[in-house]
C-alpha positions as CSV (number, residue, x, y, z in Angstrom):
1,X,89.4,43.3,74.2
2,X,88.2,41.5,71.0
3,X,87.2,44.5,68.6
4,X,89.2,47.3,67.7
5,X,88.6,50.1,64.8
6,X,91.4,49.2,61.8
7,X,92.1,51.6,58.7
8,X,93.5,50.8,55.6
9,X,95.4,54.1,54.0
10,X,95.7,54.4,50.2
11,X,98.6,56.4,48.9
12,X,100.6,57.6,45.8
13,X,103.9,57.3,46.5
14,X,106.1,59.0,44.5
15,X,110.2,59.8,44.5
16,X,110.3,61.8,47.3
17,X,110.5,60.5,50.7
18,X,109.6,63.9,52.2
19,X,106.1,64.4,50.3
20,X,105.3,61.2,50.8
21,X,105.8,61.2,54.7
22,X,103.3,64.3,54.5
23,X,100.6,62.3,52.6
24,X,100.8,59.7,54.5
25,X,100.5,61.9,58.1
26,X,97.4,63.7,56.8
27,X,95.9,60.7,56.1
28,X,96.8,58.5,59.1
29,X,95.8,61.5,61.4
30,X,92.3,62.0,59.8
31,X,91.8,58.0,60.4
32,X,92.4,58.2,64.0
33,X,90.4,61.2,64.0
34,X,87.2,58.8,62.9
35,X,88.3,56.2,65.9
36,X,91.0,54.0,64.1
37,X,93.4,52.1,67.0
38,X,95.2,50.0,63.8
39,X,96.1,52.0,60.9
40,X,97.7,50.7,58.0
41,X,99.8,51.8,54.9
42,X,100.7,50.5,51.2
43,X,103.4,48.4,50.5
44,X,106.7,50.8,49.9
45,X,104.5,53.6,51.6
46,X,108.1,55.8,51.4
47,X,109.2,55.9,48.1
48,X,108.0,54.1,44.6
49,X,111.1,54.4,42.2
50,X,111.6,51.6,39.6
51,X,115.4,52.8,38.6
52,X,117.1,51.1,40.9
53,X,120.1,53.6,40.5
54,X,117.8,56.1,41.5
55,X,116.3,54.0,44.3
56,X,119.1,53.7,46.1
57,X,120.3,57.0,46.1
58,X,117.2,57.9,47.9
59,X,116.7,55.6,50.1
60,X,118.7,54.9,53.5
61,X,118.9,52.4,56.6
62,X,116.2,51.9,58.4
63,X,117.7,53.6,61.5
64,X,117.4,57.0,59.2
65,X,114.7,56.2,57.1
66,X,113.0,59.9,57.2
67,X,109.5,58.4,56.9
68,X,110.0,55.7,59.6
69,X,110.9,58.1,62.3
70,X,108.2,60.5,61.3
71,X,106.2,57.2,61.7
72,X,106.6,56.3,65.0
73,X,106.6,59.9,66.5
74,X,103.1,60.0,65.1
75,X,102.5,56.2,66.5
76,X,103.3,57.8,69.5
77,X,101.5,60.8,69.2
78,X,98.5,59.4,68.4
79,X,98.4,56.6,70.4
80,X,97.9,54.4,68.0
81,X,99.1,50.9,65.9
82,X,100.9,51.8,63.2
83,X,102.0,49.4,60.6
84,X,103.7,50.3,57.7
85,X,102.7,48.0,55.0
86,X,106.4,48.1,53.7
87,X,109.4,50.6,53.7
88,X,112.2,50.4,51.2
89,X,115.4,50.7,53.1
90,X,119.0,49.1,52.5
91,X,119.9,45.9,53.4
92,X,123.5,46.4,53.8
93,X,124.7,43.5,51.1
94,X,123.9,45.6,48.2
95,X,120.2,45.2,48.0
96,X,117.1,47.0,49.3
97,X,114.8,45.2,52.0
98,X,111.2,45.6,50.9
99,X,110.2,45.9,55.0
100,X,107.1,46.0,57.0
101,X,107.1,47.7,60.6
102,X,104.7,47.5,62.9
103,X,104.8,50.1,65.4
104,X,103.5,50.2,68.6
105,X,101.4,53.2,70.3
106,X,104.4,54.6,72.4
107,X,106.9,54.8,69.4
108,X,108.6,51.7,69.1
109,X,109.0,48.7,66.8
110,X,106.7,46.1,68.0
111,X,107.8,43.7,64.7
112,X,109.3,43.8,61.2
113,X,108.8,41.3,58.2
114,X,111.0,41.5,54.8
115,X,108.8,40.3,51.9
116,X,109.8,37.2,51.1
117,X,107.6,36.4,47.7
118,X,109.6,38.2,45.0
119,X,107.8,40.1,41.9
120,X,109.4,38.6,39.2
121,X,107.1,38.2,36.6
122,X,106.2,39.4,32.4
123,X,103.0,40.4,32.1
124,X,100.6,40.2,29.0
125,X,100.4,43.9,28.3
126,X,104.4,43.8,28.0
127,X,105.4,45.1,32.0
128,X,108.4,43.3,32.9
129,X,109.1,42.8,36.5
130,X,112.4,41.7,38.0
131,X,112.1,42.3,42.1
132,X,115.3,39.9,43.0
133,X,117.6,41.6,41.0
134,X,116.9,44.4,44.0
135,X,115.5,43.2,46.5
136,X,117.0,40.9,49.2
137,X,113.7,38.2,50.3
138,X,113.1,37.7,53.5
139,X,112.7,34.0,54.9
140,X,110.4,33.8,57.6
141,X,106.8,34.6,58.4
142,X,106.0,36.6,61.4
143,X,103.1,37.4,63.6
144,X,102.5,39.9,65.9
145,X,100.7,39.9,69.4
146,X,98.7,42.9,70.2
147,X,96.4,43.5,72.9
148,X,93.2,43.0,70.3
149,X,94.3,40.4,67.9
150,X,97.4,38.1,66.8
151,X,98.1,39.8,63.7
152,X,100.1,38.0,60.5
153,X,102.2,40.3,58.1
154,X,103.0,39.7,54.7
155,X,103.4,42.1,51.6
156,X,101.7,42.2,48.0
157,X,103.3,39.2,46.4
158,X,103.1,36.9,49.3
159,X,99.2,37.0,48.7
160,X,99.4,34.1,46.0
161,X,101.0,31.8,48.3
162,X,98.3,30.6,50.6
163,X,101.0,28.7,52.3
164,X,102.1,31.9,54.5
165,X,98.8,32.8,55.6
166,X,97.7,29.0,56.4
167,X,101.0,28.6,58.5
168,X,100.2,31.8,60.3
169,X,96.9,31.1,60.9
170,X,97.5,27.8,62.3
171,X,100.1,29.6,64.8
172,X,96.6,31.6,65.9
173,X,96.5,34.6,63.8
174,X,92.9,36.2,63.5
175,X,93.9,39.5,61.4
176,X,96.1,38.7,58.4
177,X,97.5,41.5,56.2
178,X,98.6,42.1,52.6
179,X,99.4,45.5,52.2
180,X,100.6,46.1,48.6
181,X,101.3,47.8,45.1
182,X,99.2,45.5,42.7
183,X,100.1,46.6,39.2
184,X,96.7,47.9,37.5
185,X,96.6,44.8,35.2
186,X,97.0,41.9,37.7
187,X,94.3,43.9,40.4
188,X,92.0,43.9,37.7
189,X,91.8,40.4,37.1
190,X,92.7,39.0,40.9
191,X,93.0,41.7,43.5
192,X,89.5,41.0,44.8
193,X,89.5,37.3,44.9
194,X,92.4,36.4,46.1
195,X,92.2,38.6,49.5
196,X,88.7,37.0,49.7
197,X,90.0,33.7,49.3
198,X,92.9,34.5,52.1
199,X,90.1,35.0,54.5
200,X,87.6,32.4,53.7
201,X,90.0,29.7,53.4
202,X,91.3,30.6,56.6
203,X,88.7,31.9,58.8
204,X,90.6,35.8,59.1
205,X,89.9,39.0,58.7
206,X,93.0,40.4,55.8
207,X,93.6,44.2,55.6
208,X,95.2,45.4,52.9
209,X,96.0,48.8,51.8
210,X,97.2,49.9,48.3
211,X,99.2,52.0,46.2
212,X,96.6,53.3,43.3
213,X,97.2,55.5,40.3
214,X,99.5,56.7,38.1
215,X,103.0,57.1,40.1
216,X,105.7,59.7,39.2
217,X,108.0,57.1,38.1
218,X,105.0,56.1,35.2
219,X,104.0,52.8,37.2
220,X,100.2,52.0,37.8
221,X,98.8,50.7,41.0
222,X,95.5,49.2,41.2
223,X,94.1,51.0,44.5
224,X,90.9,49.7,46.0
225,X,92.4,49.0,49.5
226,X,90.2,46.2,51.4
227,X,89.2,45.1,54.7
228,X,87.3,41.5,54.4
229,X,85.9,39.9,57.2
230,X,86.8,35.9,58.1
231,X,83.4,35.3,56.3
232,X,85.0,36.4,53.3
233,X,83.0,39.7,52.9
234,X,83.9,43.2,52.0
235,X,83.2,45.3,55.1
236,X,85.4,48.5,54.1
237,X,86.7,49.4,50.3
238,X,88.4,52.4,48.4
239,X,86.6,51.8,45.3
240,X,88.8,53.7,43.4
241,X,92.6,54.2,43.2
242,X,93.1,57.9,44.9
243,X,94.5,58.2,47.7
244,X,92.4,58.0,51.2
245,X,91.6,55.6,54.2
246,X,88.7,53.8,54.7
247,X,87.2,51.9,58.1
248,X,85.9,48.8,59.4
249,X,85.0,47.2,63.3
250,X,87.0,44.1,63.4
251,X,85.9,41.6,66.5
252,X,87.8,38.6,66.9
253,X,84.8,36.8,67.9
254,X,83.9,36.6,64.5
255,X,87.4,34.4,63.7
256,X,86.1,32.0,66.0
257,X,82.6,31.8,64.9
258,X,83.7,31.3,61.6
259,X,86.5,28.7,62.3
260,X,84.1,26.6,64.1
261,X,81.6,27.1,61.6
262,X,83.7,25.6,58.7
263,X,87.3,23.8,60.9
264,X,88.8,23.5,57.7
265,X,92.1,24.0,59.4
266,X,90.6,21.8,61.9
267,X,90.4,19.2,59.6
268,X,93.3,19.4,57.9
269,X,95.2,16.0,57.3
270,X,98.5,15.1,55.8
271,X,99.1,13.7,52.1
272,X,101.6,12.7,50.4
273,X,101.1,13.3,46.6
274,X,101.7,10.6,44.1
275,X,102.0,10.1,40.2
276,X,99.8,7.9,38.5
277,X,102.7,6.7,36.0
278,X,102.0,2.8,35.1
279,X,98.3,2.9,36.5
280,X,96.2,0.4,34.4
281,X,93.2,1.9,32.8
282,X,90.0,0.8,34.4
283,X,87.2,-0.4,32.5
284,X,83.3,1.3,33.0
């Protein structure tokens, strides 16, 4: 098999992991409905709370995480790829692990990947962003093997470190994945061009579903979930930031076509980099 049906599922998320389990199954189930075999949700798809008191008196392991196990019932259900762009969920030490699962069509846990890029950043309009002081990072990159395609996982973040996505595409990855809850300001400016750039520079297809609006806890996510094709076009958007799901074909075929059109990780070569300190200026 080298083509499958993906969806990219835009939510809301807001304080309550019950409501926004519901959301999310109404939407997944009306994807699969149109055909889609790989469905995929936002970045903290269970719960978007920026009080990190209040965070962790809602959240819990993963083992009883109430969204995760309505997750892979309706994996299973369905008989579908499920991957949950990420899942707040203790980490045991304290913190909270911002964690992707990828769920396989009979229920279980195929793979899991803890973000490892933290949002800590102050932003012109005066947000102030401090991930670490909650969030445990992960430390490696993972890929997953599925029947249709050798699938990379990352989250939000991640996507402004090329290196992740270079290293998994290297390894063989053909679909690589950003799922995510890009604050309005920062999508505005880079949202589109840096998932484009992911999968030009690498030859990929990158899905990535988003968080979009106006959340309960007064946050604002950009939306506009994408599917772009290893050619670096748009093939399926949510041009908007409400939630919904939107559909594209991916065939694999096209990863090769387009890797041995440009072979830039073909051609790769190493470098060292050097300073110029004490060069003598050269005469035109």
């Amino acid at each position: 098999m080298t083509s499958f049906t993906a969806a990219c599922i835009q939510l809301r998320s807001g304080k309550t992991i019950s409501d926004n389990a519901d959301a999310a199954e109404s939407l997944i189930r009306a994807a699969a409905k149109d055909g889609a075999q790989f469905v995929q949700t936002p970045e903290m798809s269970n719960v978007l709370v920026r009080s990190r008191e209040e965070l962790l008196e809602r959240i819990s392991d993963a083992e009883d995480d109430l969204f995760l196990k309505r997750a892979r019932a309706l994996a299973a259900e369905l008989g579908i790829y499920l991957h949950l762009g990420s899942l707040a969920v203790l980490a045991g030490n304290g913190k909270v692990a911002n964690r992707a699962f990828l769920i396989g069509p009979d229920g279980k846990i195929l793979a899991t990947y803890d973000k490892i890029h933290m949002f800590d950043v102050d932003l012109p309009n005066g947000e102030s962003w401090r991930e670490s002081a909650t969030y445990e990072p992960g430390t490696q990159t993972v890929i997953a093997d599925l029947p249709f395609a050798k699938v990379g996982m990352a989250v939000c973040y991640d996507i402004r470190f090329p290196a992740i996505f270079r290293t998994q595409a290297r390894q063989g990855a053909q679909v690589l994945t950003g799922p995510a809850a890009f604050t309005r300001q920062t999508g505005q400016a880079h949202w589109h061009v840096l998932q484009r750039s992911r999968a030009i520079e690498n030859g990929a297809y990158v899905i990535s579903a988003a968080q979009g609006g106006t959340h309960e806890d007064g946050r604002e996510t950009y939306g506009h979930s994408l599917i772009i094709d290893p050619w670096g076009a748009v093939i399926a958007e949510i041009d908007n930031d409400d939630p919904g799901y939107a559909l594209a074909e991916i065939d694999t075929q096209k990863v090769a076509d387009a890797r041995a059109r440009i072979p830039a990780i073909a051609n790769e070569r190493d470098f060292v980099c050097c300073h110029a300190d004490g060069l003598k200026e050269i005469s035109a």
